[in-house]
N, CA, C and O of each residue as an XYZ file, in Angstrom:
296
protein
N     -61.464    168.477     65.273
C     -61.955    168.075     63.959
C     -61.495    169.092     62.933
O     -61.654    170.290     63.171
N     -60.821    168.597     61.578
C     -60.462    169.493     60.637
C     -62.125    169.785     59.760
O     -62.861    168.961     59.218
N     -62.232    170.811     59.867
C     -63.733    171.206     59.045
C     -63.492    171.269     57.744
O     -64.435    171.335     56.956
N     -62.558    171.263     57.437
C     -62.354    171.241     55.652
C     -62.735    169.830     55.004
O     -63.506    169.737     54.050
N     -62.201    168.894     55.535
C     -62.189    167.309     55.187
C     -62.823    166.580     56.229
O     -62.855    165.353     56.129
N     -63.409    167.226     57.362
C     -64.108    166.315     58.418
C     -64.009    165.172     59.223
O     -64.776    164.374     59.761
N     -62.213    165.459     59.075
C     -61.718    164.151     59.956
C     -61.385    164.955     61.206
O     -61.544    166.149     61.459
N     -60.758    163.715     62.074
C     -60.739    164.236     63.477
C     -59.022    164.161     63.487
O     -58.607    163.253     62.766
N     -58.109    164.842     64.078
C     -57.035    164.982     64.656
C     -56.757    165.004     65.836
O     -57.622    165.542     66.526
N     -55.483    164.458     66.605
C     -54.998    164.382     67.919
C     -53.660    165.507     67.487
O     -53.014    165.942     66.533
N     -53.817    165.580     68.958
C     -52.416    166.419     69.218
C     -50.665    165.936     68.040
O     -49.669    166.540     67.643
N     -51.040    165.017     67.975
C     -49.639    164.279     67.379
C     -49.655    163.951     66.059
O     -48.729    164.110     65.263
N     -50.824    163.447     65.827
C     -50.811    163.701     64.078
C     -51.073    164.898     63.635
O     -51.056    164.961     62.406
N     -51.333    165.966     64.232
C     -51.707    166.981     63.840
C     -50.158    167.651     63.413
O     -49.773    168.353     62.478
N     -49.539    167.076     64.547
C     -47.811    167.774     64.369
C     -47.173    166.687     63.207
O     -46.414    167.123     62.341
N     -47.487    165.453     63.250
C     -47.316    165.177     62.753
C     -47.143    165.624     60.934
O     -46.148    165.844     60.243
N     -48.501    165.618     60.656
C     -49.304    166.177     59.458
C     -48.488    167.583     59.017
O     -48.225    167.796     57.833
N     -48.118    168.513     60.080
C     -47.932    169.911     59.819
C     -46.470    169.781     59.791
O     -46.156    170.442     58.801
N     -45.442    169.328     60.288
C     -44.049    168.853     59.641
C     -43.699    168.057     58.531
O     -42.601    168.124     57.978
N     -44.974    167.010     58.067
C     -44.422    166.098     56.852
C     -44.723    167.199     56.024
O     -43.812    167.236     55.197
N     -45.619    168.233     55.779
C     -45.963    169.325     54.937
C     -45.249    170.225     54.481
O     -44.939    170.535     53.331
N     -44.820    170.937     56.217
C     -44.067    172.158     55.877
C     -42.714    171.653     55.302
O     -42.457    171.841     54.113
N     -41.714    170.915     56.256
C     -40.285    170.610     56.357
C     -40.019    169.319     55.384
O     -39.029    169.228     54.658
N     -41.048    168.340     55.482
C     -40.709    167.460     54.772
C     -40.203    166.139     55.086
O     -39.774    165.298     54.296
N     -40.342    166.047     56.695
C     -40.368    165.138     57.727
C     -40.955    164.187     57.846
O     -42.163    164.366     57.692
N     -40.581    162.891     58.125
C     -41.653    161.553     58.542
C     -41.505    161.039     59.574
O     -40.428    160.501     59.832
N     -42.329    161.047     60.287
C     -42.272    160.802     61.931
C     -43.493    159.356     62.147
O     -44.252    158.836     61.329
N     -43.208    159.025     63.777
C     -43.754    158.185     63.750
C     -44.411    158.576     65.273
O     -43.732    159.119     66.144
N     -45.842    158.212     65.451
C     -46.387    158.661     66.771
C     -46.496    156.894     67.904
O     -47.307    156.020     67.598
N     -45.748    156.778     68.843
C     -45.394    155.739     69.278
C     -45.970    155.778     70.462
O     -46.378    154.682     70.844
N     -46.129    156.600     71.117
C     -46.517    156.454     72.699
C     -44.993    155.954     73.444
O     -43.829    156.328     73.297
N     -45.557    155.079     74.173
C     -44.546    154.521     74.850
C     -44.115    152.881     74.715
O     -43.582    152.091     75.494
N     -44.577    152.789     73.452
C     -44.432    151.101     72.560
C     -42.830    151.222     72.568
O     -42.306    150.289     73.176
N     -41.743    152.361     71.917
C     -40.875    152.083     71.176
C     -39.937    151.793     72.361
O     -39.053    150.984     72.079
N     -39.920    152.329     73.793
C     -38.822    151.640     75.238
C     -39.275    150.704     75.206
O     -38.323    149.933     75.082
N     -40.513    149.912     75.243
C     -41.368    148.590     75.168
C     -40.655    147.840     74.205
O     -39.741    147.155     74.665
N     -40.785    147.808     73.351
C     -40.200    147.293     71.990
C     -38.531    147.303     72.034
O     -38.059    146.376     71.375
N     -37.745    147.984     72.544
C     -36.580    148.146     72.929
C     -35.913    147.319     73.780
O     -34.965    146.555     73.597
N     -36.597    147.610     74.791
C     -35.980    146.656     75.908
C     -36.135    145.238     75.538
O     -35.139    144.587     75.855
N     -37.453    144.262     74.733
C     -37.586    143.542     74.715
C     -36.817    142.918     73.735
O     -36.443    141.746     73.791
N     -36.538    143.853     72.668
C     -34.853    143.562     72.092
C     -33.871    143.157     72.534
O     -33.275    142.130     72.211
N     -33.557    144.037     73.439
C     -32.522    144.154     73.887
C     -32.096    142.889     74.991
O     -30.964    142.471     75.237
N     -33.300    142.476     75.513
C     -33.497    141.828     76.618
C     -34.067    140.348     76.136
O     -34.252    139.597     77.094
N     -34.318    139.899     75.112
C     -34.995    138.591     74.295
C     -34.295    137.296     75.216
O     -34.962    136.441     75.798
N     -32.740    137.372     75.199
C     -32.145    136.531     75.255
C     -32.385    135.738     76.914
O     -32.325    134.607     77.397
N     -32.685    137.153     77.361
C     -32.532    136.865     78.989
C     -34.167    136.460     79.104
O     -34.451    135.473     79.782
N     -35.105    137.125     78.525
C     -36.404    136.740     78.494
C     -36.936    135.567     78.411
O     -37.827    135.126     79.137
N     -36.179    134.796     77.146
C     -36.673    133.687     76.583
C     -35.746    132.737     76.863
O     -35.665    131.676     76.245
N     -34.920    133.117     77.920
C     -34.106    132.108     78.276
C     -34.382    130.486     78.632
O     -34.557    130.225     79.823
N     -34.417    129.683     77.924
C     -35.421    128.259     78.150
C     -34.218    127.385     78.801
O     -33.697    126.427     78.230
N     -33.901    127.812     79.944
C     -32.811    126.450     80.954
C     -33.681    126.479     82.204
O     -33.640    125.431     82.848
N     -34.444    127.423     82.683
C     -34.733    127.558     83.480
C     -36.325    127.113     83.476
O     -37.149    127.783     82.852
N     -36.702    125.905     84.238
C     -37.495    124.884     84.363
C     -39.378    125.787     84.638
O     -39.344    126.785     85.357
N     -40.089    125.580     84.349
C     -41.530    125.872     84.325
C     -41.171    127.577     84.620
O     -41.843    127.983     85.568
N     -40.295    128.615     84.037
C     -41.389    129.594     83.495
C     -41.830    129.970     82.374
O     -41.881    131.142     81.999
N     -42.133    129.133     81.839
C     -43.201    129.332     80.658
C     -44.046    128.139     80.282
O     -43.662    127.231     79.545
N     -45.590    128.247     81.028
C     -46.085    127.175     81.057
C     -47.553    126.897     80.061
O     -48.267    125.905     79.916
N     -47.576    127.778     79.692
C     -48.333    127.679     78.338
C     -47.833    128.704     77.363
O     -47.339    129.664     77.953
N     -47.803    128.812     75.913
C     -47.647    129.740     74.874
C     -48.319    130.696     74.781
O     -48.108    131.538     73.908
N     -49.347    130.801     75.714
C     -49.825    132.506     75.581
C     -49.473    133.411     77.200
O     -50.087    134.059     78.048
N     -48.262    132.992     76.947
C     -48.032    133.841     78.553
C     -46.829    135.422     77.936
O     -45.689    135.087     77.617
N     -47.040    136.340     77.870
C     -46.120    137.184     77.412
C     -45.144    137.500     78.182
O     -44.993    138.720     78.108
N     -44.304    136.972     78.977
C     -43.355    136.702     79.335
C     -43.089    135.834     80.689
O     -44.012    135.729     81.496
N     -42.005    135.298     80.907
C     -41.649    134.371     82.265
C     -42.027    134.931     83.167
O     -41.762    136.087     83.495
N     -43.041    133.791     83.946
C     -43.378    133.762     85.269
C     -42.508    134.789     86.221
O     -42.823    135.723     86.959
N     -41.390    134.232     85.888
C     -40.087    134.764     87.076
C     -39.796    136.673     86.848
O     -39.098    137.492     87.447
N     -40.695    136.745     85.736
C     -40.140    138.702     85.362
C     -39.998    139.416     86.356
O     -39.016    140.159     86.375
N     -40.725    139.415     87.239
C     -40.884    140.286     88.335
C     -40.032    139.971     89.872
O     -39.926    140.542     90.958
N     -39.710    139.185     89.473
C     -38.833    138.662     90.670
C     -37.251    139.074     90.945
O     -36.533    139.499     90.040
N     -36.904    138.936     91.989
C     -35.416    139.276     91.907
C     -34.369    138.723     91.662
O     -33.278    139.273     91.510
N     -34.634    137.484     91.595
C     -33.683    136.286     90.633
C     -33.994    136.645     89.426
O     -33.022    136.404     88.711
N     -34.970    137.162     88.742
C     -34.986    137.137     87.205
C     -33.637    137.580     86.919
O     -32.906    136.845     86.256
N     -33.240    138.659     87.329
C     -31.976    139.238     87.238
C     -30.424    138.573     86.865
O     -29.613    138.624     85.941
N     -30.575    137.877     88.296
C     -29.565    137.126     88.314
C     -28.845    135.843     87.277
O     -27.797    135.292     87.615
């Protein structure tokens, strides 16, 4: 907790906070969203590939049935 202003800080905005200050930096604290977010870029085409018959069998499924499989690949 910063006692001056009484908010709470994590490890990362804190670095955050103390580089946009000193240096003048803008950063972004991501975790592990932005390989997430990447791959699924990168990978949309093969993801959402719609030739291939029932894997996707309702609209709230976040990705094909088949992801995990070893034909997904193929």
């Amino acid at each position: 907790m910063d006692n001056n202003k009484g908010q709470f800080f994590n490890v990362e905005n804190l670095a955050l906070t103390y580089y946009g200050k000193k240096q003048g930096w803008n950063g972004l604290h991501v975790e592990n969203l932005l390989m997430k977010h990447y791959f699924g870029v990168l990978m949309w085409d093969e993801i959402f590939y719609d030739k291939v018959p029932f894997v996707f069998q309702t609209p709230y499924q976040f990705g094909p049935l088949d992801m995990n499989e070893p034909e997904f690949y193929i």
